[in-house]
C-alpha positions in Angstrom: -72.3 136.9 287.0 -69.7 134.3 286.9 -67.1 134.6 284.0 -68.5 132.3 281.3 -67.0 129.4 280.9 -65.7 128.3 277.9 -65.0 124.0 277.7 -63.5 122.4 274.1 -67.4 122.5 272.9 -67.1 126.6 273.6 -69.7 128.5 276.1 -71.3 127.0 278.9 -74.0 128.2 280.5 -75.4 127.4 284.3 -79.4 127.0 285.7 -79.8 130.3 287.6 -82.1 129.9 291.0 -83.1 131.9 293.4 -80.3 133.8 292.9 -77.8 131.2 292.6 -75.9 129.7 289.1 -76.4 125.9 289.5 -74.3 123.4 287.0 -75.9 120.2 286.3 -73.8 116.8 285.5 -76.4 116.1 282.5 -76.1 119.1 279.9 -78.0 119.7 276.4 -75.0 120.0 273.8 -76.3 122.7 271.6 -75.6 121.7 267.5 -74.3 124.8 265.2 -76.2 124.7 262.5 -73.8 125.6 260.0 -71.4 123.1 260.5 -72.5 119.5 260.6 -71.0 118.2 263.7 -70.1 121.3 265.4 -70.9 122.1 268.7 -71.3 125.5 270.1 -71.4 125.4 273.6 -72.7 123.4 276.6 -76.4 124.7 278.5 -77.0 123.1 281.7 -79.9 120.6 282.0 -82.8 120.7 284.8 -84.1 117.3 286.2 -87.1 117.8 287.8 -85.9 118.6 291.2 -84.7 121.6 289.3 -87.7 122.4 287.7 -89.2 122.3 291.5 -86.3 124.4 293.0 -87.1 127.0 290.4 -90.9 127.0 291.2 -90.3 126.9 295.1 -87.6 129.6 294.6 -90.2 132.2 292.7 -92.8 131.4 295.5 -90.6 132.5 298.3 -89.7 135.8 296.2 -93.2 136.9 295.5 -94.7 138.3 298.7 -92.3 140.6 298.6 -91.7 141.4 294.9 -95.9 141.9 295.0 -95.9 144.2 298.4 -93.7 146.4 296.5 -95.3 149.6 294.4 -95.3 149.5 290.6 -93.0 152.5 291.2 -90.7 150.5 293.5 -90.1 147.4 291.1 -89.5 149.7 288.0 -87.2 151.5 290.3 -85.1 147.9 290.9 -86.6 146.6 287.3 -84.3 150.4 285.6 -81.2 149.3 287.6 -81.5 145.5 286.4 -81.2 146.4 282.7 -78.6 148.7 283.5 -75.2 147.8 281.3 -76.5 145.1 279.5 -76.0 146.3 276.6 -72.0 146.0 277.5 -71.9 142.4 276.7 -73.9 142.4 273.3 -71.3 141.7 271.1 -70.6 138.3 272.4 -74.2 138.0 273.3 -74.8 138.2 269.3 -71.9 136.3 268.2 -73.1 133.2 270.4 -76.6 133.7 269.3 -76.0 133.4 266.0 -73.6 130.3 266.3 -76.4 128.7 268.0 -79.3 129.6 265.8 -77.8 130.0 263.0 -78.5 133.8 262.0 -76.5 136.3 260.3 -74.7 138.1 263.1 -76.7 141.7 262.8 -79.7 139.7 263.6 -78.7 138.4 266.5 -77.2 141.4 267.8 -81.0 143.6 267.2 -82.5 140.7 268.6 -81.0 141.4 271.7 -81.5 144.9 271.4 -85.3 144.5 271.0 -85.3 143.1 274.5 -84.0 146.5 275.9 -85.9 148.5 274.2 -88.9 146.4 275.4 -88.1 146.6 278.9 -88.1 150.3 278.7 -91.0 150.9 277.1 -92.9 148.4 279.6 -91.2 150.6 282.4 -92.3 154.1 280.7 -96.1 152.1 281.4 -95.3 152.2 285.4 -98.0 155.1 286.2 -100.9 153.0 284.8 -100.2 149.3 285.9 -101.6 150.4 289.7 -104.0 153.1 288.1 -107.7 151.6 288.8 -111.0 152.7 288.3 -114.0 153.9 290.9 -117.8 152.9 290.1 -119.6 155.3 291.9 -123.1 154.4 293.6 -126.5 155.0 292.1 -129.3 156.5 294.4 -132.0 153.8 294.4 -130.3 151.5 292.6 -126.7 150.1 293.4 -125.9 151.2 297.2 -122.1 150.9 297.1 -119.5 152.2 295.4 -116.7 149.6 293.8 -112.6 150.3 293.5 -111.5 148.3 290.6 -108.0 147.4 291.1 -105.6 145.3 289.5 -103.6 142.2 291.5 -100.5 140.4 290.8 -101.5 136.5 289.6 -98.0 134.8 291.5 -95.4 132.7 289.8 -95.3 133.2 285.8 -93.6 130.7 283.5 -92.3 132.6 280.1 -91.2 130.1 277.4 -89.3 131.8 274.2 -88.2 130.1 270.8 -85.6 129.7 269.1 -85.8 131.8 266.5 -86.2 135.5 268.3 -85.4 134.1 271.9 -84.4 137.4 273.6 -86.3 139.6 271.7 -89.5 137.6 272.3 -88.9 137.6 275.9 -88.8 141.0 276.2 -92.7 141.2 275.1 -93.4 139.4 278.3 -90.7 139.0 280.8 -90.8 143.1 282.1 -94.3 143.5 281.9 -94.8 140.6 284.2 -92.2 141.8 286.4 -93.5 145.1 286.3 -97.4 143.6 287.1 -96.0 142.0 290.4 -95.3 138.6 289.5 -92.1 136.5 290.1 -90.9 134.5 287.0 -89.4 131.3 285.2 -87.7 132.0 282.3 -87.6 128.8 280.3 -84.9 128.9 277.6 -85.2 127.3 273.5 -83.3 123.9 274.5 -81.8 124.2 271.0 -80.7 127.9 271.7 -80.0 128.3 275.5 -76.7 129.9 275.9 -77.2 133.6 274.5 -80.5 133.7 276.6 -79.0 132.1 279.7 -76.2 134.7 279.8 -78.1 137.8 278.6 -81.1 136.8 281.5 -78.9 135.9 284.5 -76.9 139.1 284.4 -81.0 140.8 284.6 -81.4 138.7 287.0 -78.5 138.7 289.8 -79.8 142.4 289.8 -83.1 141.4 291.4 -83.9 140.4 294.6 -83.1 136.4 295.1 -85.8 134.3 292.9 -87.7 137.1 291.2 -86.1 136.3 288.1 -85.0 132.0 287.6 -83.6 130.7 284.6 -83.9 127.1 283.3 -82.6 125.5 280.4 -83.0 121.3 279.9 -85.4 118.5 278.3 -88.7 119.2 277.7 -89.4 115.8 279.4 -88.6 117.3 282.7 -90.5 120.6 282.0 -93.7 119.7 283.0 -93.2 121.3 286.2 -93.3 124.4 285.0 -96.5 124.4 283.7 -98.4 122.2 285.6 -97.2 123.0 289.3 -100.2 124.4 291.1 -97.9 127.3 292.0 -97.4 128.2 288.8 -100.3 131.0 288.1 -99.8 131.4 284.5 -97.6 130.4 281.1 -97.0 132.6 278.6 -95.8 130.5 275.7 -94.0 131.0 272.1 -93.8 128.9 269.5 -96.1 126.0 267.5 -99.1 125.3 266.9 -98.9 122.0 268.3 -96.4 123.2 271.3 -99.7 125.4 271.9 -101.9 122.9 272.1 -99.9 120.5 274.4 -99.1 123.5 276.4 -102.6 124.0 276.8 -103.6 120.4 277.6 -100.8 120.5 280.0 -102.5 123.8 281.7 -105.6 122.7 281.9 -104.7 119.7 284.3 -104.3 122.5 286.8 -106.0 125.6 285.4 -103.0 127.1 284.9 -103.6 130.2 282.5 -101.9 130.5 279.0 -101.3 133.2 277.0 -100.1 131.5 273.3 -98.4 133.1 270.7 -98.1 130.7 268.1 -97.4 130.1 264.5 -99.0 132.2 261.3 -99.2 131.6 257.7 -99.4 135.8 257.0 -101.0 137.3 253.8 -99.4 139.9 252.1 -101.9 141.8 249.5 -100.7 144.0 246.9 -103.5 145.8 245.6 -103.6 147.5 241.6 -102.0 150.8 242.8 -99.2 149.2 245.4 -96.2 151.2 245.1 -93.5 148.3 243.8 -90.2 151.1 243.9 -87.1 150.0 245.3 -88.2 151.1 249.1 -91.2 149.2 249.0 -89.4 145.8 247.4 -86.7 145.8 249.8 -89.4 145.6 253.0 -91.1 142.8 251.3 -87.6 140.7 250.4 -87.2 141.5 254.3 -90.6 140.6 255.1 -90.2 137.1 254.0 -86.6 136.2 254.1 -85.3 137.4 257.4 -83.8 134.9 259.7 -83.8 132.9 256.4 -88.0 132.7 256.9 -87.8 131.5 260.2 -90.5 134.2 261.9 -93.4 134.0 262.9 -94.5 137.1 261.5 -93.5 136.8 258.0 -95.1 137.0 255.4 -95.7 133.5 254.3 -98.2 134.1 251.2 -98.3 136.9 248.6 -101.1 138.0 246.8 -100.2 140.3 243.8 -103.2 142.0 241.6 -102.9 140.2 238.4 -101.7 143.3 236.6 -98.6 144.0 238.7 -97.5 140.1 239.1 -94.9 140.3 236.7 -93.4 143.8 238.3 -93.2 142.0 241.9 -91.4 139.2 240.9 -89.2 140.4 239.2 -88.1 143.2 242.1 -87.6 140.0 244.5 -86.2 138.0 241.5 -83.6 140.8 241.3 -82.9 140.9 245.1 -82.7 136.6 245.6 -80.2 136.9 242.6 -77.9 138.8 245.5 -78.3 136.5 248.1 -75.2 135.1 249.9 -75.8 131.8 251.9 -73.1 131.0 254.7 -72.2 131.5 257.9 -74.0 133.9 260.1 -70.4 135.4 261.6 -68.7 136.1 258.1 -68.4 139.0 256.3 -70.6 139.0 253.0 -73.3 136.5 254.0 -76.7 137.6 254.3 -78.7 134.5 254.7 -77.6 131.8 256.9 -79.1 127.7 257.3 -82.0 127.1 258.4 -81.9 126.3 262.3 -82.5 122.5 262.5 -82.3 119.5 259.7 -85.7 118.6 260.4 -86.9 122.2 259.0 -84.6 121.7 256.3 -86.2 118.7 255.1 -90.1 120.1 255.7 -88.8 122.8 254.2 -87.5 120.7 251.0 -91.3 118.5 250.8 -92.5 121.7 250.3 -90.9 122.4 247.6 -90.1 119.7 245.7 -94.5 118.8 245.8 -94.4 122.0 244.2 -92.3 120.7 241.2 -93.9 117.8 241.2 -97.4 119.5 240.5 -95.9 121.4 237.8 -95.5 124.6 239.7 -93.4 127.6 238.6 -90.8 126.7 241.2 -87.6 129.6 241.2 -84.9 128.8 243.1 -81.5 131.4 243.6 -78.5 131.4 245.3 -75.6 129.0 245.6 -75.1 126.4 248.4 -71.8 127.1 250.1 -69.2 124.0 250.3 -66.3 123.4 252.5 -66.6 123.2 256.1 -70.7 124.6 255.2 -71.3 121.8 253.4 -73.5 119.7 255.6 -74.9 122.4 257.4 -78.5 123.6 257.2 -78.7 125.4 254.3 -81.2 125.6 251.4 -81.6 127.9 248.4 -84.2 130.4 248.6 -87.7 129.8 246.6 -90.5 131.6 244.8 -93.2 129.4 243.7 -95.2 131.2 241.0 -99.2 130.5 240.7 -99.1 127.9 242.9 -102.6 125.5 243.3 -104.1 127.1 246.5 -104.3 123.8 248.0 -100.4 122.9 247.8 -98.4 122.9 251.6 -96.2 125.4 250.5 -99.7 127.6 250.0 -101.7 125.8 253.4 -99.2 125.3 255.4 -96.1 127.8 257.8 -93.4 127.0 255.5 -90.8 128.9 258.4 -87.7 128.6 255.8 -87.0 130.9 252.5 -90.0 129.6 250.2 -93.0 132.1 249.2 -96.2 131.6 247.1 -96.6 134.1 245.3 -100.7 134.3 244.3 -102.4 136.5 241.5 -106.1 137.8 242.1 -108.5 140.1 239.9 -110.9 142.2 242.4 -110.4 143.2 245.9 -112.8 140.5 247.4 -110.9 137.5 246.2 -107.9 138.8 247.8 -109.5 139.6 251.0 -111.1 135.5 250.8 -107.5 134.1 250.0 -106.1 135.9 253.1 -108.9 134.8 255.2 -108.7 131.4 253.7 -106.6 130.3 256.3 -106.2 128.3 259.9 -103.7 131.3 261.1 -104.1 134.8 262.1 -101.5 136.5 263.5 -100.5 139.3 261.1 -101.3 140.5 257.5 -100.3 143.4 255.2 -102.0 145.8 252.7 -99.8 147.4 250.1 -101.6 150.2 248.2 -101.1 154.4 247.5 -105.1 154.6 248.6 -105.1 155.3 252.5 -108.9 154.0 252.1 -108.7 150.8 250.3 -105.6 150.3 253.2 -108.3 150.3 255.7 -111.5 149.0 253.8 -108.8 146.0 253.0 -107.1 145.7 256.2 -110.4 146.2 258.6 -111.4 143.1 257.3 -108.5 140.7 258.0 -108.5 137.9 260.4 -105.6 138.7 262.1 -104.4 140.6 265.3 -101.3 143.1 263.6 -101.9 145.0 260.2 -99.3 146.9 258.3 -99.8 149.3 255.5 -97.4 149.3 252.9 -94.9 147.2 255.3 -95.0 143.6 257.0 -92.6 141.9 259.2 -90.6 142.4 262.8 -88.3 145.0 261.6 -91.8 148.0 261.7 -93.7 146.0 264.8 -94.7 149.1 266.9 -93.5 147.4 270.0 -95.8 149.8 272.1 -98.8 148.4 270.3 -100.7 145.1 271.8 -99.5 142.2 269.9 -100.9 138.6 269.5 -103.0 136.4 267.0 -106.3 134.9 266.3 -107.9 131.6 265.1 -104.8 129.3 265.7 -102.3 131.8 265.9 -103.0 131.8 269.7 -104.7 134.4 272.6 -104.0 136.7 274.5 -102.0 140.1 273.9 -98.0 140.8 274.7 -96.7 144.3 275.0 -98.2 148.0 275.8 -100.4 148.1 278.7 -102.6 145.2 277.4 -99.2 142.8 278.4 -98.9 144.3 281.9 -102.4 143.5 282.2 -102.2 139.7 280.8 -100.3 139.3 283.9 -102.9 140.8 286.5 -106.4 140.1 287.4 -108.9 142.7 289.0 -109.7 143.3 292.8 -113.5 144.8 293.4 -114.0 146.0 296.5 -117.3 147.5 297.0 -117.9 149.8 300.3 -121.7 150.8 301.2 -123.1 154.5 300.4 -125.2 155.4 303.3 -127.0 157.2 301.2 -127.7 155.4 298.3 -128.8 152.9 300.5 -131.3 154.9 302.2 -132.6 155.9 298.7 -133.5 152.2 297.9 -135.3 152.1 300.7 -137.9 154.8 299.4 
C-alpha cells in the first residue's frame, strides 16, 4: 500500500481498483465531529465511471477467484489478513476522529473484523460440503448432488457507526463462497475503512477485493449494474428500502441489516448487582447509543424500577463527554448534527409531555464546544406512544418502562416495527427461555444485550423491519451462494418404475 498521505485537512485515502489506488480530483471532505469546523482527512470520490471500473474490474476477477477451491481462497484469504493488525493504532486513532468514538472503540472495532475473518476461514471444510439424495426404487429414478455455487460480483455497503467491524460479518464469507467484491465505504467515515481494506486487498489477486468511497448520487451503479449479483447492505430503515427499490430494477439480491428499536426485559428476579448494571449502562450507551443493537427500550418489573435506575443513575453520574482521543473521556458526540438534533426532539417532546426526563453529564467547552455532543438521558415512565418510546433514538436517550406480569412485558417488546435483537434479564433459566422464545427478533441474550457478547459464530440478522437475511457462521457463507442440482439416472430405479 502506498504511504498514506497526509494533506493540511490530515489523511487521505485513494479508490482502490482492480488492484490499483486511483485518486480522484473531486474528494468527500470528511467533518470531525468533535470540533465544529474540523476536518479530518480527505476520501477520494467515485463518478460513475468509477463506480463502472469497479464493477468491470470484479467481473474480470471472478472466473478465476470462483475456479479456485474453498481451500485455495482461504489459503490466499489467511495470507491477506496477515499483519493487519500492525497498523491498528493509527487505524483507531483515524476512526475515531472521523466518527467520533472514544478511541478503545474504534480500535475493537477493527479488531472484530479479524477476528471475523478467521472464524469465516475456520468454516472452509463446509462451504463446498454438499449433500446426495439418493434414488427411490419405483419412485424417483435418479439420484441428485446438491451443491453450492458462487453468485458473481457482491456489493457490501457498511455504516458509519461500526464500519470495519460490520464488514467483517460479510466481506470474508463472500470471499470465502467464491464471489469477487465492492466494498462501499460510509461517505461520512471512509478513511479508516479505505486504509484498513486496501492493505486486505493488494494481498488478493487484481479485482477480487475493490474499494470505493464517494456520493451516494453516483452509487447507483453498484447496485443496479446487472453484473452486480447481490448487495449486502447496513444501515436504515429507509436506506433499506431505497436499496431495495434500487435492486429490484434488476433483481439484484439484498441481504438488509437494518435499524432496531431492542427491548430489554428485566423480569422480578433479574439480578441488578454491579456486573449485571455495568452490561446494561454498556448495552445502551456505547458509541454514545449509536448501534444498532442497543438496547433502545427498557422494561423493568414494577418492583425493581427504582433499584435499576438508580444503578444507571449512579453510572451516568460518571460519565465524561469529550473527545474520543483524550485521556478520561468515555462518551464522545454524537456522529452528525442532524442526529444531534433528532436526538434533542426526542427529548425535549418528552418534557414537554411531562415526562420524568434525567439528564447527566456536563457538555465540554473550548475547542468541543460546537461539536456534536449531548448529555446522556433516562426518561422515566414515559407514554408508550412518545418517539423516544416508537421510534430508534441511535444517541444516549433510554425509556425506561415499568410492567406487572410477564405477558405485558412480552406485548411491549413485541409492540414494535423492529426486530433485530432483544434481552431477558432473570436468575430462572426457564422464564429466560419461556420469555425469550417468544420475541420477535432474530438475536436473544440472557442476562446481557449489546455487541460487546454477540457470539460472532452465531447467524445474525433481524426480522419485521429490521431487515433479512443472515450475516456470519455458515448461514453468511451461504447468503452468498445458491445451490447446483444435478441429478444423474439410476438404471435401476428406473427399471423399478417400470414394474
Amino acid at each position: 500500500m502506498s504511504e498514506t498521505i497526509v494533506t493540511r485537512s490530515g489523511v487521505r485515502t485513494g479508490l482502490f481498483i482492480g488492484g490499483e489506488e486511483r485518486f480522484t480530483q473531486e474528494v468527500l471532505q470528511v467533518a470531525d465531529p468533535g470540533k465544529k469546523g474540523v476536518v479530518v482527512g480527505e476520501a477520494a470520490s467515485a463518478s460513475e465511471a468509477d463506480v463502472a471500473d469497479a464493477v468491470a474490474a470484479a467481473k474480470s476477477a471472478y472466473p478465476a477467484w470462483a475456479a479456485l477451491s474453498a481451500e485455495q481462497r482461504s489459503a490466499a484469504m489467511t495470507e491477506a489478513i496477515a499483519g493487519i493488525a500492525d497498523d491498528r493504532d493509527t487505524d483507531a486513532a483515524i476512526l475515531s476522529q472521523e466518527n467520533g468514538k472514544v478511541r478503545m472503540e474504534a480500535w475493537i472495532d477493527a479488531l472484530v473484523f479479524e477476528l471475523r475473518w478467521n472464524l469465516a476461514l475456520s468454516l472452509t471444510d463446509s462451504v463446498d460440503t454438499g449433500t446426495t439424495l439418493p434414488a427411490i426404487p419405483g419412485a424417483i429414478p435418479v439420484s441428485t448432488e446438491v451443491r453450492f455455487q458462487s453468485l458473481g460480483v457482491v456489493t457490501i455497503i457498511v455504516p458509519f457507526n461500526w464500519p470495519i467491524a460490520i464488514l467483517g460479518a460479510a466481506l470474508p464469507h463472500a470471499l470465502l463462497a467464491g464471489n469477487t467484491v465492492i466494498v462501499k465505504a460510509p461517505p461520512s467515515t471512509p478513511l479508516a475503512t479505505a486504509r484498513l481494506v486496501q492493505r486486505v486487498a493488494e494481498k488478493l489477486p487484481a479485482g477480487v477485493l475493490n474499494v470505493i468511497t464517494g456520493k451516494d448520487e453516483n452509487m447507483a451503479g453498484l447496485i443496479q449494474s446487472p453484473d452486480v449479483a447481490k448487495v449486502c447492505f447496513t444501515g436504515s430503515v429507509g436506506g433499506g428500502k431505497r436499496i431495495m427499490e434500487m435492486a429490484s430494477k434488476t433483481l439484484t439480491r439484498v441481504t438488509l441489516e437494518l435499524g432496531g428499536n431492542d427491548a430489554a426485559i428485566f423480569l422480578e428476579d433479574a439480578i441488578l448487582d454491579d456486573t449485571h448494571l455495568d452490561r446494561l449502562f454498556a448495552a445502551i450507551y456505547d458509541t454514545t447509543g449509536q448501534i444498532c443493537m442497543n438496547a433502545k427500550r427498557v422494561f423493568v418489573h414494577r418492583s425493581r424500577q427504582d433499584e435499576l435506575v438508580a444503578g444507571l443513575e449512579a453510572r451516568l453520574n460518571q460519565v465524561t463527554l469529550g473527545y474520543g482521543l483524550d485521556e478520561g473521556t468515555t462518551m464522545g458526540p454524537l456522529h452528525q448534527p442532524a442526529q444531534k438534533a433528532f436526538v434533542e426532539e426526542l427529548v425535549q417532546e418528552a418534557k414537554d409531555a411531562g415526562a420524568d426526563v434525567r439528564e447527566y453529564g456536563e457538555l465540554p467547552g473550548g475547542e468541543l464546544e460546537g461539536g456534536n455532543f449531548l448529555r446522556p438521558a433516562m426518561v422515566i415512565n414515559p407514554d408508550p406512544s412518545l418517539r423516544v418510546v416508537t421510534e430508534e433514538q441511535f444517541g444516549p436517550v433510554i425509556p425506561v418502562i415499568a410492567f406487572d406480569t410477564e405477558e405485558e412485558a412480552v406485548a411491549l417488546a413485541n409492540d414494535t416495527w423492529g426486530g433485530l435483537c432483544g434481552s431477558v434479564w432473570t436468575a430462572t433459566p426457564d422464564a429466560a427461555n419461556r420469555v425469550g422464545s417468544q420475541l420477535e427478533c432474530g438475536y436473544v441474550w440472557v442476562n446481557d444485550h449489546g455487541a460487546t457478547r454477540l457470539d460472532l459464530r452465531a447467524p445474525f440478522g433481524g426480522m419485521k423491519s429490521s431487515g433479512f437475511g443472515r450475516e456470519q457462521g455458515i448461514e453468511g457463507v451461504r447468503a452468498f451462494q445458491d445451490t447446483r442440482s444435478i441429478a444423474t439416472i439410476d438404471p435401476d430405479a428406473l427399471a423399478a418404475m417400470a414394474h
